[in-house]
GUFIRO-983907 format. One record per atom (N, C-alpha, C): atom name; residue in three letters; x, y, z; residue number from 1. Coordinates in nm, 4 decimals. Layout:
+------+------+----------+----------+----------+-----+
! site ! code !       xx !       yy !       zz ! pos !
+------+------+----------+----------+----------+-----+
!   CA !  Ala !        X !        Y !        Z ! NUM !
...
+------+------+----------+----------+----------+-----+
//
This chain:
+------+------+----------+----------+----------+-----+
! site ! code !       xx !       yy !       zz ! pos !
+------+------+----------+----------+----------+-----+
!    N !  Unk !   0.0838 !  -0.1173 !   0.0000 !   1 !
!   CA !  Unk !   0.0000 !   0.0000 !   0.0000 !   1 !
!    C !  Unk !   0.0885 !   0.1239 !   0.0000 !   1 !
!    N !  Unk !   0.0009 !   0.2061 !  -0.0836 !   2 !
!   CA !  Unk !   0.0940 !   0.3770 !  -0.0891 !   2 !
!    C !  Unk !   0.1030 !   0.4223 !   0.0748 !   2 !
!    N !  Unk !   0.2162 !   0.5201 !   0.0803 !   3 !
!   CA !  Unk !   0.2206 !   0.5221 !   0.2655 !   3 !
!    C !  Unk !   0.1254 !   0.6440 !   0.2485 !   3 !
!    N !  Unk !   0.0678 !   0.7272 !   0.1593 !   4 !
!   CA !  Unk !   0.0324 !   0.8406 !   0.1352 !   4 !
!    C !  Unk !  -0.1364 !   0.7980 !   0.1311 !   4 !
!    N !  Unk !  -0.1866 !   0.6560 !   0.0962 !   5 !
!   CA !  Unk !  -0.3168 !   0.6180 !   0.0503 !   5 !
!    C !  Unk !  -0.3796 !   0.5490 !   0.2441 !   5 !
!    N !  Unk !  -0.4977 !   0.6177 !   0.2759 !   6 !
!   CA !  Unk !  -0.5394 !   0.5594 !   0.3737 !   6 !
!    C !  Unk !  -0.6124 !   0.5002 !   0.3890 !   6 !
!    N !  Unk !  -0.6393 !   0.3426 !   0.3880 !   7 !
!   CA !  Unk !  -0.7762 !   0.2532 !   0.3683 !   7 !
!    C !  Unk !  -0.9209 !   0.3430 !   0.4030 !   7 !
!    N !  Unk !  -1.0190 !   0.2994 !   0.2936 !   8 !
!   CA !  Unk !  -1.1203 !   0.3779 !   0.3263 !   8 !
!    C !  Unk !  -1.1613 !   0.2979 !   0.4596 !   8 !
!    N !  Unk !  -1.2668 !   0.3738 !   0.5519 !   9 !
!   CA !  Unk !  -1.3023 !   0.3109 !   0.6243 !   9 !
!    C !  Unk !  -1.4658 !   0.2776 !   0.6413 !   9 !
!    N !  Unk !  -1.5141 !   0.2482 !   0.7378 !  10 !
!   CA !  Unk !  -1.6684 !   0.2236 !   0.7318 !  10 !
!    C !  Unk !  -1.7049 !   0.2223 !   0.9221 !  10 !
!    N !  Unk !  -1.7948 !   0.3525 !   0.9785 !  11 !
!   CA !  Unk !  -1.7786 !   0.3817 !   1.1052 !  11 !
!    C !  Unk !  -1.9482 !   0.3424 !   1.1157 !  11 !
!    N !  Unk !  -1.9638 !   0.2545 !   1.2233 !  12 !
!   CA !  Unk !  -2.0912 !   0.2285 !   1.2688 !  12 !
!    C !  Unk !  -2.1281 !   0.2356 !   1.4021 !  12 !
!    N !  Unk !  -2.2372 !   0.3263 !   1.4559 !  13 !
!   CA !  Unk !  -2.3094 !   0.3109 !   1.6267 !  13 !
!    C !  Unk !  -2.4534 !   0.2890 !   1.5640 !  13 !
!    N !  Unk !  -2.4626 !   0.2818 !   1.7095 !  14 !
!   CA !  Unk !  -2.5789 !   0.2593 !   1.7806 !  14 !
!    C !  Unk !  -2.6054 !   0.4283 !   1.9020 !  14 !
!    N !  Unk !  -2.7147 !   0.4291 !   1.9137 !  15 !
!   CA !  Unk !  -2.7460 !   0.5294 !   1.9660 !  15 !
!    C !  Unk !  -2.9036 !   0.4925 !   2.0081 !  15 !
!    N !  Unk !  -2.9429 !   0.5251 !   2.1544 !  16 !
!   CA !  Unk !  -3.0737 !   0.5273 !   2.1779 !  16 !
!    C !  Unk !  -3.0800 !   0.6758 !   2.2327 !  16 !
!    N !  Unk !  -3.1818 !   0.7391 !   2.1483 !  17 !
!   CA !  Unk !  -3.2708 !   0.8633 !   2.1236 !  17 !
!    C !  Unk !  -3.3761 !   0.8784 !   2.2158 !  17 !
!    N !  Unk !  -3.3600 !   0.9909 !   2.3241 !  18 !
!   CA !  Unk !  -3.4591 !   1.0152 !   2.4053 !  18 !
!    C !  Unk !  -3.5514 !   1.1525 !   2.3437 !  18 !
!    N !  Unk !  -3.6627 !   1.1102 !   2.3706 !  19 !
!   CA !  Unk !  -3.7251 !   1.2780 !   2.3289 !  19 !
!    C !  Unk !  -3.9120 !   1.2495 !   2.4594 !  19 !
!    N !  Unk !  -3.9935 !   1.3038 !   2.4501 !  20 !
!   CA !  Unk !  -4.1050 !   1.3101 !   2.5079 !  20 !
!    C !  Unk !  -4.1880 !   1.2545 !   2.4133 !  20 !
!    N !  Unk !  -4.3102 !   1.1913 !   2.4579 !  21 !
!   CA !  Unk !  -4.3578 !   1.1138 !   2.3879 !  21 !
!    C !  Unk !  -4.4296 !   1.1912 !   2.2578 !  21 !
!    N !  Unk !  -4.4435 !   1.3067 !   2.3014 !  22 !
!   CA !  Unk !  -4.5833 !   1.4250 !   2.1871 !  22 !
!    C !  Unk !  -4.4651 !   1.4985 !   2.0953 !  22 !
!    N !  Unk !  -4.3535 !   1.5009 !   2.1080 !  23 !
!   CA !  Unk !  -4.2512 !   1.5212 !   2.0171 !  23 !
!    C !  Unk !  -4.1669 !   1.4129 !   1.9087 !  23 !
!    N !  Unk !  -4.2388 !   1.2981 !   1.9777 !  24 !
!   CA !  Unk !  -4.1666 !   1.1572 !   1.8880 !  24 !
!    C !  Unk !  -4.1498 !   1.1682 !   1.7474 !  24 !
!    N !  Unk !  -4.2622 !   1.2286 !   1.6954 !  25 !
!   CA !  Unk !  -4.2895 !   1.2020 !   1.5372 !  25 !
!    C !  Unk !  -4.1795 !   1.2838 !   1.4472 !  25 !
!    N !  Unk !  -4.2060 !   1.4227 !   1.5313 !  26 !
!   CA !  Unk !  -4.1016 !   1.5470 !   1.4592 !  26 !
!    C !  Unk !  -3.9760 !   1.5382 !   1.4724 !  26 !
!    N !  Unk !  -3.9175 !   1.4309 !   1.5724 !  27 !
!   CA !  Unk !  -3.7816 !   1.3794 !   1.6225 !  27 !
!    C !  Unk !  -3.7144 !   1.2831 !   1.5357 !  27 !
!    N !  Unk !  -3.8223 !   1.1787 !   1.5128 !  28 !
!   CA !  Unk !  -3.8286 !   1.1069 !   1.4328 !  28 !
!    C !  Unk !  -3.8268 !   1.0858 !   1.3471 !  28 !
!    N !  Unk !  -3.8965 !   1.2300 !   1.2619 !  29 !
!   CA !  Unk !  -3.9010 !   1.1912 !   1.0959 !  29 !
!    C !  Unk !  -3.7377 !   1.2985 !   1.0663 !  29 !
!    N !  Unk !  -3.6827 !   1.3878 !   1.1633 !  30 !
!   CA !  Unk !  -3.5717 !   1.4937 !   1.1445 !  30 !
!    C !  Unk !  -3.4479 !   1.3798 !   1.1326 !  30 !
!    N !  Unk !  -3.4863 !   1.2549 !   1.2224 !  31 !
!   CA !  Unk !  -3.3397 !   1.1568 !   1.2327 !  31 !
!    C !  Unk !  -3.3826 !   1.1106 !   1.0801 !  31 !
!    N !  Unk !  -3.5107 !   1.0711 !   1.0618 !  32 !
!   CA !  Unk !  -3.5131 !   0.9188 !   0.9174 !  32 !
!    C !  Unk !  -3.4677 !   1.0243 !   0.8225 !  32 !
!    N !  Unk !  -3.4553 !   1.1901 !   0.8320 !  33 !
!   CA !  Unk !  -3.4012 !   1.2373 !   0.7251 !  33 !
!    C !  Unk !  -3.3027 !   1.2336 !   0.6777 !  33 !
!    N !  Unk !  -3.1943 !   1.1942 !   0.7894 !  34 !
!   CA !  Unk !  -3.0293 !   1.1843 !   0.7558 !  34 !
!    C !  Unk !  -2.9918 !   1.0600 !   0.6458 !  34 !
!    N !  Unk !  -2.9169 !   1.0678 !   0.5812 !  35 !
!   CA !  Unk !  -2.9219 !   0.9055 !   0.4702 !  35 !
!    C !  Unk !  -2.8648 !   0.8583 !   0.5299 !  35 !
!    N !  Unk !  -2.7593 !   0.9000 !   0.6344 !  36 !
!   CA !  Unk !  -2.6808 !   0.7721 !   0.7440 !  36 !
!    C !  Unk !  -2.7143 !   0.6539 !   0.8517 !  36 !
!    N !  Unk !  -2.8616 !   0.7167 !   0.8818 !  37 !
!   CA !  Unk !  -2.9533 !   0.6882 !   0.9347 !  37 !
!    C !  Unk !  -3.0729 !   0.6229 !   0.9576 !  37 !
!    N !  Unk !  -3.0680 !   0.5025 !   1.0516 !  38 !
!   CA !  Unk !  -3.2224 !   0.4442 !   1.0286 !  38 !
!    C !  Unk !  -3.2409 !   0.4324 !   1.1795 !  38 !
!    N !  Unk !  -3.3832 !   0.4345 !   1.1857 !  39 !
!   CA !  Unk !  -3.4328 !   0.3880 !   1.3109 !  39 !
!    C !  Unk !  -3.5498 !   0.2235 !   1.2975 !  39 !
!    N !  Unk !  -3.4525 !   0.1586 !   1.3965 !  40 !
!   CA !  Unk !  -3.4796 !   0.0218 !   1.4074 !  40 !
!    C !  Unk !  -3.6165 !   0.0046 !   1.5576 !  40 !
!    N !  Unk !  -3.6104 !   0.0714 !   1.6378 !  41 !
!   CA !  Unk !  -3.7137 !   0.0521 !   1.6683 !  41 !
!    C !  Unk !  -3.7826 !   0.2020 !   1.7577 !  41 !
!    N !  Unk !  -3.9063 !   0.2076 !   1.8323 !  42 !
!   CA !  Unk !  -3.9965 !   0.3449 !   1.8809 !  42 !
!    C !  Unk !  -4.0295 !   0.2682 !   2.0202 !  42 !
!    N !  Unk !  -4.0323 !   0.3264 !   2.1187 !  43 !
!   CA !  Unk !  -4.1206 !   0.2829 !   2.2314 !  43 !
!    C !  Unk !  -4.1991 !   0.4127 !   2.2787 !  43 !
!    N !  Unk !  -4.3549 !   0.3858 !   2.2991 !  44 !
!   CA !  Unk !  -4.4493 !   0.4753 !   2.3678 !  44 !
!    C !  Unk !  -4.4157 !   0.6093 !   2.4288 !  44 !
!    N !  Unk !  -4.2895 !   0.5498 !   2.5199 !  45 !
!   CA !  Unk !  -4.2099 !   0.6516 !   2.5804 !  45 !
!    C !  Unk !  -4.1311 !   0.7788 !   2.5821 !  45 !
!    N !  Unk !  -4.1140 !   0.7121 !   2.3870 !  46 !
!   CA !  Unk !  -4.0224 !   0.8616 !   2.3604 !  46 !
!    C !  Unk !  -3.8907 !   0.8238 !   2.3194 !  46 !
!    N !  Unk !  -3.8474 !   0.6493 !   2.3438 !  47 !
!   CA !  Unk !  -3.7397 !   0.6170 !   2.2733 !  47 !
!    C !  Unk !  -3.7281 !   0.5718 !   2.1783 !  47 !
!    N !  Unk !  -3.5882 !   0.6007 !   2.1144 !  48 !
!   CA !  Unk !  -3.5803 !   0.5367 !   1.9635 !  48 !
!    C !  Unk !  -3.4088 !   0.4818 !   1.9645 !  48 !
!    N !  Unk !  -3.4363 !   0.4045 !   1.9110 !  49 !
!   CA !  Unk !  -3.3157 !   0.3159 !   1.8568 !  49 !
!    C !  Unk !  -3.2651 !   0.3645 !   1.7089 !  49 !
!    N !  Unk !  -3.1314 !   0.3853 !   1.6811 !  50 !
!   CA !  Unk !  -3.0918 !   0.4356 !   1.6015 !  50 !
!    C !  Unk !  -2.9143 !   0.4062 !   1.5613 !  50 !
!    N !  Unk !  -2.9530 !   0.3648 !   1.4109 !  51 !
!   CA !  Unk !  -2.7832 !   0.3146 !   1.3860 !  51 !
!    C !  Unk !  -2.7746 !   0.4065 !   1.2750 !  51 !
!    N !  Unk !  -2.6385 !   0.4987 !   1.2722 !  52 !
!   CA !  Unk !  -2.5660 !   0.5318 !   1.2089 !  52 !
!    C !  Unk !  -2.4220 !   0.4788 !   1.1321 !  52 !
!    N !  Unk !  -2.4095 !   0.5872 !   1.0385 !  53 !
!   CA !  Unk !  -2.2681 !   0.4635 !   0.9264 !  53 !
!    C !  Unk !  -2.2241 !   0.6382 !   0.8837 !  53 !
!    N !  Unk !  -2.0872 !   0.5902 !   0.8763 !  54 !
!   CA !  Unk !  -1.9960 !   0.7254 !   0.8291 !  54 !
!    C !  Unk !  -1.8959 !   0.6708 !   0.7873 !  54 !
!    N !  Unk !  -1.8251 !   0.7340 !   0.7192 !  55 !
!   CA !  Unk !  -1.7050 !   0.7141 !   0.6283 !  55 !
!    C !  Unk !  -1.5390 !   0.7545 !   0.7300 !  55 !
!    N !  Unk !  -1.6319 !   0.8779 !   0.8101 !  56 !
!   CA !  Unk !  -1.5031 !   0.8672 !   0.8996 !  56 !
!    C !  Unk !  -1.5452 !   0.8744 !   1.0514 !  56 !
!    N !  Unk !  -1.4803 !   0.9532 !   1.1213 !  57 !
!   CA !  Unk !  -1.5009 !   0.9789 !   1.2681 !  57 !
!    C !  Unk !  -1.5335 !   1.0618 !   1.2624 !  57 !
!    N !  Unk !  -1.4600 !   1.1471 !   1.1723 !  58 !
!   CA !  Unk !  -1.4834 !   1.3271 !   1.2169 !  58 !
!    C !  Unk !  -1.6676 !   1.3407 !   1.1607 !  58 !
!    N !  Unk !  -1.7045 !   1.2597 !   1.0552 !  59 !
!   CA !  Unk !  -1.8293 !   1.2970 !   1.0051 !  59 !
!    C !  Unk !  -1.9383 !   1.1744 !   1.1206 !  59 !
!    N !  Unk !  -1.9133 !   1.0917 !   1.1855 !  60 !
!   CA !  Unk !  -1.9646 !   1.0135 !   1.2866 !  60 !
!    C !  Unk !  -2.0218 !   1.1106 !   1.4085 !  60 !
!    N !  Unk !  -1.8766 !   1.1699 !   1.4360 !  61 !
!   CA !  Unk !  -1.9080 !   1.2609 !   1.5540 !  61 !
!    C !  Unk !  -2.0059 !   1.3769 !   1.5182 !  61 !
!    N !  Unk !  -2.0115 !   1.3982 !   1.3929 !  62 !
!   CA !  Unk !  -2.0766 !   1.5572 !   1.3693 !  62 !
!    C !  Unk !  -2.2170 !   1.4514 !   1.3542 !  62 !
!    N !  Unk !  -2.2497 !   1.4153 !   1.2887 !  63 !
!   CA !  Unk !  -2.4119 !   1.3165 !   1.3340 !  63 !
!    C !  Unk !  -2.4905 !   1.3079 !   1.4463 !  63 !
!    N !  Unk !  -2.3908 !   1.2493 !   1.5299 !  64 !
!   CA !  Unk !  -2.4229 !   1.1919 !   1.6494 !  64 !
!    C !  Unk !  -2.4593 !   1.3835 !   1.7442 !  64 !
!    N !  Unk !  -2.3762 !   1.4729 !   1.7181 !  65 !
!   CA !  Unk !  -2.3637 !   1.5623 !   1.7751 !  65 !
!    C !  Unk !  -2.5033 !   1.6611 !   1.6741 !  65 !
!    N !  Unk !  -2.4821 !   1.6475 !   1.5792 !  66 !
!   CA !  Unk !  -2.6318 !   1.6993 !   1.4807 !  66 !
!    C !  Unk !  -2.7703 !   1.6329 !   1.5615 !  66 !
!    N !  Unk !  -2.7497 !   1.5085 !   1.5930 !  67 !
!   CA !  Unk !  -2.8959 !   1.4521 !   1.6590 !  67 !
!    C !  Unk !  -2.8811 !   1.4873 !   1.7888 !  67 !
!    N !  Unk !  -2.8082 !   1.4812 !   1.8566 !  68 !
!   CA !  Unk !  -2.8099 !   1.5444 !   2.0383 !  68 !
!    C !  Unk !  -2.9045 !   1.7011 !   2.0076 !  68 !
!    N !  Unk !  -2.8393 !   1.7969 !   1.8687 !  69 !
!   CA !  Unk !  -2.8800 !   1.9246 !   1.8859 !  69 !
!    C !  Unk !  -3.0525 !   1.8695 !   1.8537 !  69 !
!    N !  Unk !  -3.0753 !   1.8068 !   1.8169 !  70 !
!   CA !  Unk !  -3.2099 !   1.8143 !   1.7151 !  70 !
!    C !  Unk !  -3.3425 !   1.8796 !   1.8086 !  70 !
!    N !  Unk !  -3.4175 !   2.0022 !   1.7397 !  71 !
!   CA !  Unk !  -3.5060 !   1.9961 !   1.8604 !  71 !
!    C !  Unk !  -3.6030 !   1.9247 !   1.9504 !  71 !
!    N !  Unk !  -3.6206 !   1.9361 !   2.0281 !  72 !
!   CA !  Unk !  -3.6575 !   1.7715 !   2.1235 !  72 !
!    C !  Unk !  -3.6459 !   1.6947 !   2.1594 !  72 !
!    N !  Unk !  -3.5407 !   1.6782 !   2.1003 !  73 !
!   CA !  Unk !  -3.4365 !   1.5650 !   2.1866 !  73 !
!    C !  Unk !  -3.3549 !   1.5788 !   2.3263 !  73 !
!    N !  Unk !  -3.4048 !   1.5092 !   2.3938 !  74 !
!   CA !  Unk !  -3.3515 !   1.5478 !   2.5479 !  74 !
!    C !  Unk !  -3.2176 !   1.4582 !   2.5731 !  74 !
!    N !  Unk !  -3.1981 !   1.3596 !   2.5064 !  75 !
!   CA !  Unk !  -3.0433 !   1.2844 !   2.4831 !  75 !
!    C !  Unk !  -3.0556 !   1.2125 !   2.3446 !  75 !
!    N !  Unk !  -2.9102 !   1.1878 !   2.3687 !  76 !
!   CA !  Unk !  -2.8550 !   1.0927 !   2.2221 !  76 !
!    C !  Unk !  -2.7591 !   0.9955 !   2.2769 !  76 !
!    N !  Unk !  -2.7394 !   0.8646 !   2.3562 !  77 !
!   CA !  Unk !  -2.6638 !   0.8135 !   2.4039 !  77 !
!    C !  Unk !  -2.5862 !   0.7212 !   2.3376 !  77 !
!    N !  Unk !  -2.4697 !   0.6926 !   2.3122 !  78 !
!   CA !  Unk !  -2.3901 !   0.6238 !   2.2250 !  78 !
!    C !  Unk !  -2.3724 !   0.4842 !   2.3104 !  78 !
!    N !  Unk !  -2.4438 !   0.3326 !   2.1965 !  79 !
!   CA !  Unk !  -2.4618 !   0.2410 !   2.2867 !  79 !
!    C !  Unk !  -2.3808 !   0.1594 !   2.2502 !  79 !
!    N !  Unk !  -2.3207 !   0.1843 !   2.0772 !  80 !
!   CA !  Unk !  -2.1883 !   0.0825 !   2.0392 !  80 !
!    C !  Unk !  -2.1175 !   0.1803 !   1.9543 !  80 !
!    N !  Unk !  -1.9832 !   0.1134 !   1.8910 !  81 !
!   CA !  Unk !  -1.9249 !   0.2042 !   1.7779 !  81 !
!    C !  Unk !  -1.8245 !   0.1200 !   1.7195 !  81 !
!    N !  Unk !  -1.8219 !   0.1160 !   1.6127 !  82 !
!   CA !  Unk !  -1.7408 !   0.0091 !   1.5328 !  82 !
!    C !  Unk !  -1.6377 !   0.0963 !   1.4410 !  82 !
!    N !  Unk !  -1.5159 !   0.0672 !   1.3716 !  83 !
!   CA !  Unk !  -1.4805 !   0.1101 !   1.2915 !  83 !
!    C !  Unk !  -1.3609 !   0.0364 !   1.2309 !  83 !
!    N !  Unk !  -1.4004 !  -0.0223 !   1.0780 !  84 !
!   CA !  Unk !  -1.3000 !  -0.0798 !   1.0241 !  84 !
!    C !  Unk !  -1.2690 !  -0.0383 !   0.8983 !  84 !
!    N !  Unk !  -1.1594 !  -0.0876 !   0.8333 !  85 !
!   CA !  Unk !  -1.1471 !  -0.0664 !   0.6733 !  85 !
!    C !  Unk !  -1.2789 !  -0.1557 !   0.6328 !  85 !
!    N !  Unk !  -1.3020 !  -0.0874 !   0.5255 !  86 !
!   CA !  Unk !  -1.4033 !  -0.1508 !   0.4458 !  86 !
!    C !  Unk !  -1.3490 !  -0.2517 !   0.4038 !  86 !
!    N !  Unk !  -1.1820 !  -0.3025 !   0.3845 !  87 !
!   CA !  Unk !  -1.1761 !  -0.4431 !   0.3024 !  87 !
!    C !  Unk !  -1.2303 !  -0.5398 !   0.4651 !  87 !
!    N !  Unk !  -1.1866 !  -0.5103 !   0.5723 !  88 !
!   CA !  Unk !  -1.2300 !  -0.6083 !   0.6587 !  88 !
!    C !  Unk !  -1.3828 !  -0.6004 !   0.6903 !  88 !
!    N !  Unk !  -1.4445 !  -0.5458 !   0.6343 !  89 !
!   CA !  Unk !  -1.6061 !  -0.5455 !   0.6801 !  89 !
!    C !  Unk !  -1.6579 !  -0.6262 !   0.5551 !  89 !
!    N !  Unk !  -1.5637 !  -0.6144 !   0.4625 !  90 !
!   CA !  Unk !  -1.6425 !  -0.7131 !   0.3759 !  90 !
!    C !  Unk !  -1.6289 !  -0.8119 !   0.3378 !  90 !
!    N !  Unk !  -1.4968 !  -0.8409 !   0.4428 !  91 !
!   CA !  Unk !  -1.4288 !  -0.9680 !   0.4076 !  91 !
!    C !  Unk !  -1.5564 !  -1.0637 !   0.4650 !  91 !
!    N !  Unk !  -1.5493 !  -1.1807 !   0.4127 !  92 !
!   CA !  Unk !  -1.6379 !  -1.2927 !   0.4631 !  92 !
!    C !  Unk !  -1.5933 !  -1.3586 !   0.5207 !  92 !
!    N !  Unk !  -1.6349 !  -1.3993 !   0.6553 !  93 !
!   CA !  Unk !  -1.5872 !  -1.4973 !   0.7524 !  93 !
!    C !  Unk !  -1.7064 !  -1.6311 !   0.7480 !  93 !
!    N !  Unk !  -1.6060 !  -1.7531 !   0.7572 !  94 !
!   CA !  Unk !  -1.7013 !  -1.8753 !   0.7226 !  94 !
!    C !  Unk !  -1.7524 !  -1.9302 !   0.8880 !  94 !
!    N !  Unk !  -1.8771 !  -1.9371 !   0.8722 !  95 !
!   CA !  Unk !  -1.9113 !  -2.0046 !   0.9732 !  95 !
!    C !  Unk !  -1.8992 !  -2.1835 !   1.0105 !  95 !
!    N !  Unk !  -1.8216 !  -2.2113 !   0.9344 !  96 !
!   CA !  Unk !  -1.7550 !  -2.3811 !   0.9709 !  96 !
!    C !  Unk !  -1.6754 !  -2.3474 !   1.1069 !  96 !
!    N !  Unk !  -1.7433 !  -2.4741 !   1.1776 !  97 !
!   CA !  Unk !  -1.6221 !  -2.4831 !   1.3059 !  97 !
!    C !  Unk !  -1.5203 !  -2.5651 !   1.2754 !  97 !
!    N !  Unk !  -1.3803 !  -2.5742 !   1.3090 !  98 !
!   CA !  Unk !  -1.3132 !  -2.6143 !   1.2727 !  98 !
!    C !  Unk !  -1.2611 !  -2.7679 !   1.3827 !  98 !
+------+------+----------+----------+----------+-----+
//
């Protein structure tokens, strides 16, 4: 590899999204707007489950820190965070035991 070329990478969390329950929707549809963004699940309460994907850190952190600002949102808690080169995320690992 060039010493100058830096593997692309591929950055993934998790985040559970607090907001009030009568603000859910407008919270909700401001996150499903991001393309980095999906929300996997809603509870009654006001929470939401939410995984993000970025190319780097610096654009991970500005996300994660874009949804903390969002209005109504009373937290954004970071529940995992992954980050590899994309050749190892796509490498295939065999599930044979050996």
């Amino acid at each position: 590899m060039h010493p100058h070329l830096v593997p692309e990478e591929l950055h993934i969390a998790s985040l559970v999204v607090h907001t009030t329950p009568r603000r859910m929707a407008t919270v909700a549809a401001a996150i499903a707007a991001l393309p980095e963004a999906l929300i996997h699940a809603s509870s009654a309460n006001g929470k939401l489950v939410v995984t993000l994907e970025a190319r780097t850190a610096e654009t991970m952190s500005a996300l994660v820190t874009g949804i903390q600002r969002v209005d109504g949102v009373l937290s954004a808690a970071l529940v995992y965070q992954c980050a590899d080169s994309l050749e190892a995320m796509n490498e295939e690992v065999s599930d044979a035991q050996a």
